[in-house]
LOKOL-488552 format. One record per residue: x, y, z of N, C-alpha, C, O, CB in turn; residue number from 1; residue in one letter. Coordinates in Angstrom, 2 decimals. Glycine has a CB too. Example, Ala and Ser with C-alpha at 12.3 -4.5 7.8 and 13.67 -1.06 7.14 Angstrom:
# residues 2
n_east:13.19, n_north:-5.69, n_up:7.80, ca_east:12.30, ca_north:-4.50, ca_up:7.80, c_east:13.20, c_north:-3.30, c_up:7.80, o_east:14.24, o_north:-3.32, o_up:8.46, cb_east:11.31, cb_north:-4.47, cb_up:9.05, k:1, r:a $
n_east:12.85, n_north:-2.25, n_up:7.08, ca_east:13.67, ca_north:-1.06, ca_up:7.14, c_east:12.90, c_north:0.03, c_up:7.87, o_east:13.41, o_north:1.14, o_up:8.04, cb_east:14.08, cb_north:-0.60, cb_up:5.72, k:2, r:s $
This chain:
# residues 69
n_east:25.39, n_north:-4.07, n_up:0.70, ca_east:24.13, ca_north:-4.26, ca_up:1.39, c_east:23.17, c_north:-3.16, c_up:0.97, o_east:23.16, o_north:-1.92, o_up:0.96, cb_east:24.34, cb_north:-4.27, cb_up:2.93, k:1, r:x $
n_east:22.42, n_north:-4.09, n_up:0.63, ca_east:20.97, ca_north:-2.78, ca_up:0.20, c_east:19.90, c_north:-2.38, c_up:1.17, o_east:19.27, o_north:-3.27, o_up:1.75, cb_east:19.89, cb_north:-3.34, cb_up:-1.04, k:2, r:x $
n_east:19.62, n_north:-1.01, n_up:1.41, ca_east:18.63, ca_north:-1.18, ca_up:2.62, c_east:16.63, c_north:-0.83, c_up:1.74, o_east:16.06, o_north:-0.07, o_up:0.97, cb_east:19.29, cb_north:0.45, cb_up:4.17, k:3, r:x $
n_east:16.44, n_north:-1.73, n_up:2.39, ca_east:14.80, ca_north:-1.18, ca_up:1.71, c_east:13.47, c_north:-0.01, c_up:2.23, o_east:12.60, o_north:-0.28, o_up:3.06, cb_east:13.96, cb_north:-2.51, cb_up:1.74, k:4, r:x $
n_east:13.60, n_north:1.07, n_up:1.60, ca_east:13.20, ca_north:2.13, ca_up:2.12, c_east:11.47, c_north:2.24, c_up:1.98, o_east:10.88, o_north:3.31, o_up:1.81, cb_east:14.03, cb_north:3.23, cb_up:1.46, k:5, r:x $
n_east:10.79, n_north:0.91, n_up:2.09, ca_east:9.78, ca_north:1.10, ca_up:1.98, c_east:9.18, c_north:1.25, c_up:3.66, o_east:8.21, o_north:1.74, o_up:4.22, cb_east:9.32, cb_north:0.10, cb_up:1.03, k:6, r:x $
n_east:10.14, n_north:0.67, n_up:3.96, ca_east:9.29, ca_north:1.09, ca_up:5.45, c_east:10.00, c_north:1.97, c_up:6.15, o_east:11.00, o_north:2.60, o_up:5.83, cb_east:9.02, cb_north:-0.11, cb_up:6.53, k:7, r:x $
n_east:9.21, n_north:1.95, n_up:7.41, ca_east:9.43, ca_north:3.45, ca_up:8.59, c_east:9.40, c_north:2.84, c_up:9.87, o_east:9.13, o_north:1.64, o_up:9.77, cb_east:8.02, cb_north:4.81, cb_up:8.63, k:8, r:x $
n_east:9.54, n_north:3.15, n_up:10.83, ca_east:9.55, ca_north:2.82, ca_up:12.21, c_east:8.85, c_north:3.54, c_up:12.72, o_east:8.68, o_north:4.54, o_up:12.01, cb_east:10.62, cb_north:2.80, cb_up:12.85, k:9, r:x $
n_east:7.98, n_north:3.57, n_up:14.24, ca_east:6.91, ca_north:3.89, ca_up:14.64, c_east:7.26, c_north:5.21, c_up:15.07, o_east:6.38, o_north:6.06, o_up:15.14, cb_east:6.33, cb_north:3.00, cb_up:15.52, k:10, r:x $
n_east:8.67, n_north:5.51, n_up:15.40, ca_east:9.09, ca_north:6.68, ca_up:16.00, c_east:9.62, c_north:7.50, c_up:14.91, o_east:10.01, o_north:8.59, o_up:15.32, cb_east:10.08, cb_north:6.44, cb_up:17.08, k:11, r:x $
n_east:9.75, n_north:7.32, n_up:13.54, ca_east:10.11, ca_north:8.18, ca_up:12.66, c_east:8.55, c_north:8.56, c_up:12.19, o_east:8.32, o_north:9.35, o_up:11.28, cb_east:11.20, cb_north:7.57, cb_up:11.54, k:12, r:x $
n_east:7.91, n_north:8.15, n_up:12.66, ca_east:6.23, ca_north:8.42, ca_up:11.58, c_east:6.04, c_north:8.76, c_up:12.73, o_east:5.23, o_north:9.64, o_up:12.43, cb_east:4.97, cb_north:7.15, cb_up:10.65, k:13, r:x $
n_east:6.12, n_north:8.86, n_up:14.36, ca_east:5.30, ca_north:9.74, ca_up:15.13, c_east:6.02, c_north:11.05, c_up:14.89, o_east:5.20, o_north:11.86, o_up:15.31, cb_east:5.15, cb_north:9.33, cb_up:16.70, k:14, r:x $
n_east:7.26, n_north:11.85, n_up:14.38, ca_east:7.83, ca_north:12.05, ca_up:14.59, c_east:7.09, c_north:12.96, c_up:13.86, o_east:6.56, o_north:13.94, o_up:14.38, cb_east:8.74, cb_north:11.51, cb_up:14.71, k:15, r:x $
n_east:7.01, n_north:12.59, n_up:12.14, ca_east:6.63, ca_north:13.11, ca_up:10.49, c_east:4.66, c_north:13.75, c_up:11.65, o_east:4.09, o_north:14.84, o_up:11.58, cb_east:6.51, cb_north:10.91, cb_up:8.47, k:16, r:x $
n_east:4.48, n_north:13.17, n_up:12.04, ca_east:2.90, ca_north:13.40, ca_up:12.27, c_east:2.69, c_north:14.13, c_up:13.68, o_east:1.59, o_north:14.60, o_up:13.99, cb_east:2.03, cb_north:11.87, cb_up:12.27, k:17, r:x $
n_east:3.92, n_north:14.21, n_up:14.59, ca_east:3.64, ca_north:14.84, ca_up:15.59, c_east:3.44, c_north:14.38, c_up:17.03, o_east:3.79, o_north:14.92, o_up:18.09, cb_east:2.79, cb_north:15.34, cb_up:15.23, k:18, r:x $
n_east:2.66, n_north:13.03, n_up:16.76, ca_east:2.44, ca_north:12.05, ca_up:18.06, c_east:3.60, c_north:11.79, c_up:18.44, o_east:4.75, o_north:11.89, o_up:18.02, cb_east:1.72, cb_north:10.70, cb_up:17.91, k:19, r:x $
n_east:2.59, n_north:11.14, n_up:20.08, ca_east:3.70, ca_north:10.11, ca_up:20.70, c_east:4.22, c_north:8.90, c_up:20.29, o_east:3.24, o_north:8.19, o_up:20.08, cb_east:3.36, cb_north:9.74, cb_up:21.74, k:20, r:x $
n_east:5.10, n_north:8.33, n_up:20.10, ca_east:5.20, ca_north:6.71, ca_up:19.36, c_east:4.72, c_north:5.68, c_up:20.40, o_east:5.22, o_north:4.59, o_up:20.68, cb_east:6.93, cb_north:6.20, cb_up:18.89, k:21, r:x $
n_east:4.05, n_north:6.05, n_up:20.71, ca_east:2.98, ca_north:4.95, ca_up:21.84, c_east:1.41, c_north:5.02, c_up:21.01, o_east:0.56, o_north:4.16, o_up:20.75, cb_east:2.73, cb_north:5.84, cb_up:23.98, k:22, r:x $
n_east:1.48, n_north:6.20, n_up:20.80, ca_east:0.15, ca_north:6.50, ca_up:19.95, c_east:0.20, c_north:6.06, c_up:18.64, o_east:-0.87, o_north:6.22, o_up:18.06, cb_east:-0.17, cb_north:7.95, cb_up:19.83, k:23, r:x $
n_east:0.96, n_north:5.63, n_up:18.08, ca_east:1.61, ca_north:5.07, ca_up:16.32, c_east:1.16, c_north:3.46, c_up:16.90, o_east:0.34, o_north:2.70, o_up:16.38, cb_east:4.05, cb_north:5.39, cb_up:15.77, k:24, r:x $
n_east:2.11, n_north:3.19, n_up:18.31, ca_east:1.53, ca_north:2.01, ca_up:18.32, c_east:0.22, c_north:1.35, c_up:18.87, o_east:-0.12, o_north:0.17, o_up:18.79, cb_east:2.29, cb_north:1.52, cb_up:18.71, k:25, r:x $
n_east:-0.39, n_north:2.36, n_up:19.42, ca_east:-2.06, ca_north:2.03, ca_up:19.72, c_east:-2.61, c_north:2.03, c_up:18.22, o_east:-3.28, o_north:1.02, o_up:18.01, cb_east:-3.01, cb_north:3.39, cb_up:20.81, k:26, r:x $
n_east:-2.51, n_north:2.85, n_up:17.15, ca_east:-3.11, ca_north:2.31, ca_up:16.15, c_east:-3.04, c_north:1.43, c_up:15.27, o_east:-3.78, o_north:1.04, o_up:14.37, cb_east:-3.25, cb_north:2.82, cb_up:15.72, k:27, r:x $
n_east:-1.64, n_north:1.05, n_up:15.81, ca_east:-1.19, ca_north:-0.62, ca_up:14.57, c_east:-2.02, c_north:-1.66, c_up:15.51, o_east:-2.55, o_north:-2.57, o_up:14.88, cb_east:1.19, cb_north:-1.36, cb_up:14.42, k:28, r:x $
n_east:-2.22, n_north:-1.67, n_up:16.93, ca_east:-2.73, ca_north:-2.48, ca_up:17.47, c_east:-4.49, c_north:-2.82, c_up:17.12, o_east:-5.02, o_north:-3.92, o_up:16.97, cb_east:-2.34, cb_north:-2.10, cb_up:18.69, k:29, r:x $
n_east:-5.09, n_north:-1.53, n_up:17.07, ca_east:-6.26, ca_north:-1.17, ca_up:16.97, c_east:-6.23, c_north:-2.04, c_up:15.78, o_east:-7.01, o_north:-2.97, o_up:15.99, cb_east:-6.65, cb_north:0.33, cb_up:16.97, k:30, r:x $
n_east:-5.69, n_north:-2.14, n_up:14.67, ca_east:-5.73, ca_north:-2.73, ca_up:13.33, c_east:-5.78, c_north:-1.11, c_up:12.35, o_east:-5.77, o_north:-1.18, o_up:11.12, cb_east:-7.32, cb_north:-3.95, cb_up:13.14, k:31, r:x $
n_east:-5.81, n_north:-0.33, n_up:12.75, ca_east:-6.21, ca_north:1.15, ca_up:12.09, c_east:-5.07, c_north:1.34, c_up:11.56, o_east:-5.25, o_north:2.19, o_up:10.69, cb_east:-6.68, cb_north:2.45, cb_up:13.04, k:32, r:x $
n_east:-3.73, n_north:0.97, n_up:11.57, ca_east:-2.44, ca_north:0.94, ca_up:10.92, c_east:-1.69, c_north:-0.27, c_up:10.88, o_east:-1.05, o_north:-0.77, o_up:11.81, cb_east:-1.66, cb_north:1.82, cb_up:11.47, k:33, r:x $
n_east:-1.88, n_north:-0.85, n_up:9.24, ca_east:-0.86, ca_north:-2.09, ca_up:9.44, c_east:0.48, c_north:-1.84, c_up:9.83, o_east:0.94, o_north:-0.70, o_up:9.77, cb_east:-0.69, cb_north:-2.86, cb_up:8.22, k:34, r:x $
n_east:1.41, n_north:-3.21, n_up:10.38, ca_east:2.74, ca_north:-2.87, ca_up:10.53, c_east:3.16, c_north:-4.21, c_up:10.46, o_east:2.42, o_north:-5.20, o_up:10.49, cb_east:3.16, cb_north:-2.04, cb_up:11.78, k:35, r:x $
n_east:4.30, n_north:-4.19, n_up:10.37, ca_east:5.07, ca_north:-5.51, ca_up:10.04, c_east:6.23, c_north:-5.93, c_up:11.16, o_east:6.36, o_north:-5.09, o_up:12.04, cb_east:5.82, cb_north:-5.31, cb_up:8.53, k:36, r:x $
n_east:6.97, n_north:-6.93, n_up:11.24, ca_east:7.91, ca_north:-6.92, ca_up:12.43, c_east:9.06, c_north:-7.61, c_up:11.58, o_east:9.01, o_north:-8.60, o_up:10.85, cb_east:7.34, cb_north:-7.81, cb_up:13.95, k:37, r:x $
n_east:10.47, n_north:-6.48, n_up:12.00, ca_east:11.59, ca_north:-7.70, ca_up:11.43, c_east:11.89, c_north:-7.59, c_up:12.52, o_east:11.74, o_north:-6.58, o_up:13.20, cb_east:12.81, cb_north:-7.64, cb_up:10.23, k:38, r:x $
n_east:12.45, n_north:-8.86, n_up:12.96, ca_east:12.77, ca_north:-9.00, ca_up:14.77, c_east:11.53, c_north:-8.76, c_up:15.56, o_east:10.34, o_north:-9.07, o_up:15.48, cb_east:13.94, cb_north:-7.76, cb_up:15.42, k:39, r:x $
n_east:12.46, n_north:-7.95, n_up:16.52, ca_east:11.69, ca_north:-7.24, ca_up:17.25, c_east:11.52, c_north:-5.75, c_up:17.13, o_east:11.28, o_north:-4.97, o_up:18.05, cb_east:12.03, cb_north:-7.52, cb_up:18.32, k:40, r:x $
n_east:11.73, n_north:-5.44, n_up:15.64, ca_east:11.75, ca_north:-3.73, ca_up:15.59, c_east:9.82, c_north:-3.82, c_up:14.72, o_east:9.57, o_north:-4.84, o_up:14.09, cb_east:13.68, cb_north:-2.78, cb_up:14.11, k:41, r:x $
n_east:9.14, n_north:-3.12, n_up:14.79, ca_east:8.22, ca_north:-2.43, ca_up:14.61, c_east:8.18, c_north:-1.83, c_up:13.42, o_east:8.84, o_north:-0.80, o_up:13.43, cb_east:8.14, cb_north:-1.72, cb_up:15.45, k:42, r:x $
n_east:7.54, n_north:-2.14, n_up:12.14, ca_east:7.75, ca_north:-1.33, ca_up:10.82, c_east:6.45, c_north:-1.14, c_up:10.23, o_east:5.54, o_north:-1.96, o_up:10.08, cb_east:8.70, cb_north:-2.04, cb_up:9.75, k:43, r:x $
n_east:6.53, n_north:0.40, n_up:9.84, ca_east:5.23, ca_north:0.30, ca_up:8.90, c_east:5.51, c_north:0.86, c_up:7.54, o_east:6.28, o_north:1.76, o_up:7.21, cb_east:3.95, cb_north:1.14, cb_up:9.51, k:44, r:x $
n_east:4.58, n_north:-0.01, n_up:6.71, ca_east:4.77, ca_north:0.40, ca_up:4.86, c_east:4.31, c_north:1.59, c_up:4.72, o_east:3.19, o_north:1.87, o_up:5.16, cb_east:3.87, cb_north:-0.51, cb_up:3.65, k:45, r:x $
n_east:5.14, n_north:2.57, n_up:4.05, ca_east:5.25, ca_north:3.93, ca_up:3.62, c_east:3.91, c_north:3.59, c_up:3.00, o_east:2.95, o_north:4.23, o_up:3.44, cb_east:6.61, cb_north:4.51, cb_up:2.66, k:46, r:x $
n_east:3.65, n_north:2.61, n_up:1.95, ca_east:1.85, ca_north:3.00, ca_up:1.15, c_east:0.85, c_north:2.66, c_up:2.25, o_east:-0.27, o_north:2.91, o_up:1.80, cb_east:1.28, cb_north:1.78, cb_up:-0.49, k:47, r:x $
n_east:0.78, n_north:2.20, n_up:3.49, ca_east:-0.18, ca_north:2.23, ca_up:5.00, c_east:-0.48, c_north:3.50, c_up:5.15, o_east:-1.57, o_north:4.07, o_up:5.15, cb_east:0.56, cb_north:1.74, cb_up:6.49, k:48, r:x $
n_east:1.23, n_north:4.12, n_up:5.35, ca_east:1.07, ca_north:5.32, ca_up:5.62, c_east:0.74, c_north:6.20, c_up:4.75, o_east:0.36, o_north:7.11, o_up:5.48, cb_east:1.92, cb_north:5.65, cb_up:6.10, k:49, r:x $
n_east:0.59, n_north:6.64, n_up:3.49, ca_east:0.31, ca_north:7.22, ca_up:2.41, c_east:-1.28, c_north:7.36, c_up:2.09, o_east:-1.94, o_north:8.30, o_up:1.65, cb_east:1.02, cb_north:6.52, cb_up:1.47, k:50, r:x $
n_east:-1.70, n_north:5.80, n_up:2.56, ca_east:-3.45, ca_north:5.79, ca_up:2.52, c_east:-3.75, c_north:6.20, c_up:3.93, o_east:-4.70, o_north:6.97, o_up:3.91, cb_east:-4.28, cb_north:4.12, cb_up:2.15, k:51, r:x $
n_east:-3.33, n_north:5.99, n_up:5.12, ca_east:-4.24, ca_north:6.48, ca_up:6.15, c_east:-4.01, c_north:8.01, c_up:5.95, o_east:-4.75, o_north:8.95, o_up:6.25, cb_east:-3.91, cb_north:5.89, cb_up:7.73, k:52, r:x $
n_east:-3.12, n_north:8.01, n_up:5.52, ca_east:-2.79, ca_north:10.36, ca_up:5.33, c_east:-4.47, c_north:10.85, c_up:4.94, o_east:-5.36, o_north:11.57, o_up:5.40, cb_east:-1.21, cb_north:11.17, cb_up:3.04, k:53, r:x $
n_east:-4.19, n_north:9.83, n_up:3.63, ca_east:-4.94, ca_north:9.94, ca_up:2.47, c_east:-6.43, c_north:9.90, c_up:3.29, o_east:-7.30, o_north:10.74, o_up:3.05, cb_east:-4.60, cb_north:8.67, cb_up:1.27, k:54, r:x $
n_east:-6.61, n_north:8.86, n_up:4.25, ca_east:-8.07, ca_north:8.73, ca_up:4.56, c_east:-8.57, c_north:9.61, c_up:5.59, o_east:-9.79, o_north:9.80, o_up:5.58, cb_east:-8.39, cb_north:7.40, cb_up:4.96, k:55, r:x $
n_east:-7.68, n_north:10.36, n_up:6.73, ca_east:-7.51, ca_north:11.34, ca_up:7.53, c_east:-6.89, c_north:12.37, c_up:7.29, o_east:-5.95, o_north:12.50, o_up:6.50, cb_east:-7.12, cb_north:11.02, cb_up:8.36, k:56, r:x $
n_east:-7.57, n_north:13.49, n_up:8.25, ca_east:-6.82, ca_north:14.29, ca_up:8.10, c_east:-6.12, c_north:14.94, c_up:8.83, o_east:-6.43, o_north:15.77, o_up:9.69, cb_east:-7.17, cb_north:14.77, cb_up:7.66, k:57, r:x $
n_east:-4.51, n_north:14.35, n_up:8.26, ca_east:-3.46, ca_north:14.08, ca_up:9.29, c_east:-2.82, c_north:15.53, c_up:8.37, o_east:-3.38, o_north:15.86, o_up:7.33, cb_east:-2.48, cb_north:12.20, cb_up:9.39, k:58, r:x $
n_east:-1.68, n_north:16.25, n_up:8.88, ca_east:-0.57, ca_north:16.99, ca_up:9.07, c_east:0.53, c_north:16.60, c_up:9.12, o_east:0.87, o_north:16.58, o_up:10.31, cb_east:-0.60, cb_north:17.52, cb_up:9.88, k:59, r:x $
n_east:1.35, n_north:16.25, n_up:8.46, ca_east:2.91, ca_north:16.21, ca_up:8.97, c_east:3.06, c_north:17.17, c_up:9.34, o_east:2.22, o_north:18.07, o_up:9.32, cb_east:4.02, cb_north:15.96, cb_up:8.20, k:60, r:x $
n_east:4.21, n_north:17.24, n_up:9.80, ca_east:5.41, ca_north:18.29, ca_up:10.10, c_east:5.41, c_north:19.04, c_up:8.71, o_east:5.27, o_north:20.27, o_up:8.70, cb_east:7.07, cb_north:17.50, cb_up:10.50, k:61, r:x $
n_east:5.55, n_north:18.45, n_up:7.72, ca_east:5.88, ca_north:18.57, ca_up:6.92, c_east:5.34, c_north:19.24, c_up:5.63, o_east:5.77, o_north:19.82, o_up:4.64, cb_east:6.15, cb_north:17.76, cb_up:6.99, k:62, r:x $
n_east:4.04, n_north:18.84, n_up:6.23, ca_east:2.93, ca_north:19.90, ca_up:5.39, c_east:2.75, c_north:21.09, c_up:6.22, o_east:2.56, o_north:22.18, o_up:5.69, cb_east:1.30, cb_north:19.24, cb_up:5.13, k:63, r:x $
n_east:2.81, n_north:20.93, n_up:7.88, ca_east:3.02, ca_north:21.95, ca_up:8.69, c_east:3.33, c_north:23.37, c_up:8.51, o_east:2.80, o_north:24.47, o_up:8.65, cb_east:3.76, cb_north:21.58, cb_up:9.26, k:64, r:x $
n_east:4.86, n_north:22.65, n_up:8.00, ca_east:5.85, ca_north:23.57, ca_up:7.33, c_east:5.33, c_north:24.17, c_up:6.21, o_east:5.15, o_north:25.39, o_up:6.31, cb_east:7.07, cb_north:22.92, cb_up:6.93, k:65, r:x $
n_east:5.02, n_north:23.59, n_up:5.10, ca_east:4.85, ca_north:24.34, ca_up:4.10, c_east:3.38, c_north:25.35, c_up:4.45, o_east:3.27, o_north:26.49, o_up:3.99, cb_east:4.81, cb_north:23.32, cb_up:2.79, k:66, r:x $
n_east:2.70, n_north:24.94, n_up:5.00, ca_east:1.27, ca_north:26.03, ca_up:5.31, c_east:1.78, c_north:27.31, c_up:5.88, o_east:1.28, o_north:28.40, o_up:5.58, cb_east:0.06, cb_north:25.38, cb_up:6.59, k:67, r:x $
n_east:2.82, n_north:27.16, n_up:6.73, ca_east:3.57, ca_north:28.70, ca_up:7.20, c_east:4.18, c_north:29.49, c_up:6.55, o_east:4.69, o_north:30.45, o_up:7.13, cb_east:4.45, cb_north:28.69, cb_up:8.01, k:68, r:x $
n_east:4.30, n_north:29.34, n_up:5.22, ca_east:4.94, ca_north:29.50, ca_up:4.00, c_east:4.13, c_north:30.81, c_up:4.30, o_east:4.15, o_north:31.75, o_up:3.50, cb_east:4.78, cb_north:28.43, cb_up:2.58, k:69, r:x $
């Protein structure tokens, strides 16, 4: 079984960005973040997320981190 790592779940990307995952999902609702549904789980495409980074200016954790450098 292959898993496909293009997407994320709303609580691993509030997670990378800091929010609440209520707030991940007010903006897929807004239309301000596409997302996709398998089932009933909640997914968004890593390149959604890559351009809204890109169009805001968002922080991961992760860049977080490296600025404390």
């Amino acid at each position: 079984m292959t898993h496909d790592n293009s997407f994320i779940a709303a609580s691993v990307l509030s997670a990378r960005w800091g929010l609440h995952p209520e707030s991940i999902r007010r903006l897929i609702r807004a239309g301000r973040l596409p997302a996709v549904r398998f089932g009933r789980r909640l997914r968004i495409g890593l390149e959604a997320v890559q351009a809204y980074e890109s169009s805001q200016r968002v922080i991961t954790n992760n860049s977080a981190h490296d600025l404390a450098k």
